[in-house]
C-alpha positions in Angstrom: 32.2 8.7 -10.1 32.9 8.6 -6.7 31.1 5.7 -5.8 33.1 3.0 -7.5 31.2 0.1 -6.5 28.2 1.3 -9.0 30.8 1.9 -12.0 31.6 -1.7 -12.9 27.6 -2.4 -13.0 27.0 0.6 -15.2 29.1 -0.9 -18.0 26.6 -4.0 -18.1 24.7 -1.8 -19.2 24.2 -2.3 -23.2 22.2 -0.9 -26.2 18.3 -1.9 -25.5 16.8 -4.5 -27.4 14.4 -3.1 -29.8 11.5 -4.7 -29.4 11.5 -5.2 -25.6 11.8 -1.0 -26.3 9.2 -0.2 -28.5 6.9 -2.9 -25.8 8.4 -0.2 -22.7 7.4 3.2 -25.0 4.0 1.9 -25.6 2.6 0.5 -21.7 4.1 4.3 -21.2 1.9 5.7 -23.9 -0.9 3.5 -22.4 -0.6 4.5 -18.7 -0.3 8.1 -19.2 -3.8 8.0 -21.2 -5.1 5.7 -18.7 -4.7 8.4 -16.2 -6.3 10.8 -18.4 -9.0 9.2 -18.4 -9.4 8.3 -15.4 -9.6 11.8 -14.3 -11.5 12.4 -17.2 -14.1 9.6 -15.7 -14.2 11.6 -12.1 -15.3 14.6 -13.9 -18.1 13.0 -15.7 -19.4 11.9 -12.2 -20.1 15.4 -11.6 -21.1 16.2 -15.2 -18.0 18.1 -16.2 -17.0 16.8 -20.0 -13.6 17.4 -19.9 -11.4 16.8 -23.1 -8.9 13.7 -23.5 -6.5 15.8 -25.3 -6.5 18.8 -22.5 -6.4 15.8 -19.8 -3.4 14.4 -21.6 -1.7 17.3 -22.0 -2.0 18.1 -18.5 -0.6 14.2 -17.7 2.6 14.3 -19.3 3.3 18.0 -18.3 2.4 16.9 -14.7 4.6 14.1 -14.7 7.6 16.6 -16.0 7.0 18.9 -13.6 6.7 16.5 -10.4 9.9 14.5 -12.0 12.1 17.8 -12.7 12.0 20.4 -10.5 12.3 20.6 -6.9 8.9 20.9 -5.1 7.6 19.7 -8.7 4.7 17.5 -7.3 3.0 20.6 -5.9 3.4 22.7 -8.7 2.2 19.9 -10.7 -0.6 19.8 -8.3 -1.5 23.0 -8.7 -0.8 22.8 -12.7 -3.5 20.1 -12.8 -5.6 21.9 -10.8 -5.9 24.7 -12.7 -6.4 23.1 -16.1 -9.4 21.2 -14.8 -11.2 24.4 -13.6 -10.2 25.7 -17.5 -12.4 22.5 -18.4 -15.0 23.7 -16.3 -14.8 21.6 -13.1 -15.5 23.2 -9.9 -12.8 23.6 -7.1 -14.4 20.5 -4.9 -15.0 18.3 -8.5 -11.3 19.4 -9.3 -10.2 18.3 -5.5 -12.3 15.2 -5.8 -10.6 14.0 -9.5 -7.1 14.3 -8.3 -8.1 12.8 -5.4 -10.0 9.7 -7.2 -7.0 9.2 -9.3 -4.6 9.1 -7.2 -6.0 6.7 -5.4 -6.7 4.4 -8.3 -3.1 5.1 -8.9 -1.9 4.0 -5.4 -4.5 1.0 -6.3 -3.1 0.2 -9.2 0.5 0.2 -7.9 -0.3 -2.1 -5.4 -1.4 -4.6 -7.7 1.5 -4.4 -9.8 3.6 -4.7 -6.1 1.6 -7.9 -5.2 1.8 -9.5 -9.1 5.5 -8.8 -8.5 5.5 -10.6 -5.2 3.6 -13.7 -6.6 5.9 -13.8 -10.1 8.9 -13.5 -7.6 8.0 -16.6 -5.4 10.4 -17.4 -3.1 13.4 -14.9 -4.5 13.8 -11.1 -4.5 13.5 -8.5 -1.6 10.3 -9.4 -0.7 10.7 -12.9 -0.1 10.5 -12.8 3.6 7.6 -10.7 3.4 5.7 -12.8 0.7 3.0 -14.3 2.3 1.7 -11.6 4.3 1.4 -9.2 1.4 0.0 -12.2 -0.8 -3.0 -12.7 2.7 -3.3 -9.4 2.6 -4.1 -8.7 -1.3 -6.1 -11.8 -1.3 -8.6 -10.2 1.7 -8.6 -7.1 0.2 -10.5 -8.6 -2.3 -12.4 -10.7 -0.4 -13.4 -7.5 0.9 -14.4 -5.9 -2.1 -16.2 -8.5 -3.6 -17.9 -8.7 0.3 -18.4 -4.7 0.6 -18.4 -3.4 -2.9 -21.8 -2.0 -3.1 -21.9 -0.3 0.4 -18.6 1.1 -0.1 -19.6 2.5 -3.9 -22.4 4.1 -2.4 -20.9 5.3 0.7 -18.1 6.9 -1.5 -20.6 8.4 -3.7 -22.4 10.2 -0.9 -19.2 11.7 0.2 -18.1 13.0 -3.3 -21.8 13.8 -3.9 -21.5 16.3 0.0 -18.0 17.8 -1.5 -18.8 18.5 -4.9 -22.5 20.1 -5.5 -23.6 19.0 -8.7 -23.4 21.5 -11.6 -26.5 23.9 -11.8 
C-alpha cells in the first residue's frame, strides 16, 4: 500500500475466465509431471527404476519448498536428493538427474523465451534485442542438428565416468 502507483493496476485486476483457467491448471499439471519424468528418464540411464508417483511427489513438494521458505531451493535440493537415493539411485546418478533436468529445464525455458520473442515481433521488452536472440536460437540448432551425435556421446561418457553403473 505504500507504493501507490501499483494500486490503480491491481484493481484491473478481475475474476479469471474459466476456461482460460482450467487451460493454466492443466499446462501446470503437465509440466510438473514432465519434470518427473524427466528425472525419472536420467535414472533409467543408469538403471535405477524410480517410481512416477515418488518423482511427483518429490516435484511439487520441491517446488513448495524452493518457492516458500527462505534458502528453499537448497533445502529443496537436498529434499530431492534424498528421495532419489530412497528410490535407489546412487549419490553421483542422484547428482547427475538433478543435474540433467535442470538443464533440460533451463533448455526448455529458453525456448519458451525465444517463441516469446518471435510471437512478440517488433513490440515488448525484447524488441531491441530481437534479432540477436532469434540468430542465436536459430544457430543453436543449427548446431544441434550439426553436433548432435558427438555431443550425445560425449555427454554419455561423462555421466557414464560420474555415475558407475549399478552392480
Amino acid at each position: 500500500l505504500h507504493f501507490r502507483s501499483t494500486l490503480p493496476s491491481l484493481s484491473r485486476i478481475g475474476r479469471p475466465a474459466p476456461e482460460w483457467l482450467a487451460v493454466a491448471l492443466v499446462a501446470q499439471l503437465a509440466s510438473l509431471l514432465a519434470y518427473a519424468l524427466i528425472v525419472r528418464e536420467f535414472l533409467a540411464v543408469r538403471g535405477v527404476s524410480a517410481r512416477a508417483r515418488e518423482l511427483l511427489r518429490a516435484t511439487v513438494g520441491g517446488v513448495a519448498l524452493g518457492a516458500s521458505l527462505p534458502g528453499g531451493q537448497a533445502l529443496s535440493t537436498a529434499y530431492w536428493f534424498r528421495l532419489l537415493r530412497q528410490e535407489g539411485a546412487t549419490p553421483g546418478a542422484a547428482a547427475v538427474a538433478l543435474a540433467g533436468a535442470m538443464l533440460a529445464g533451463i533448455v526448455s525455458l529458453a525456448g519458451v523465451l525465444v517463441l516469446g520473442v518471435a510471437v512478440a515481433g517488433d513490440s515488448g521488452p525484447t524488441a531491441n534485442v530481437r534479432l540477436p536472440i532469434l540468430l542465436g536460437a536459430a544457430a543453436a540448432v543449427v548446431l544441434r542438428l550439426a553436433f548432435g551425435r558427438s555431443l550425445a556421446r560425449a555427454a554419455r561418457t561423462v555421466i557414464a565416468r560420474f555415475t558407475p553403473a549399478p552392480v
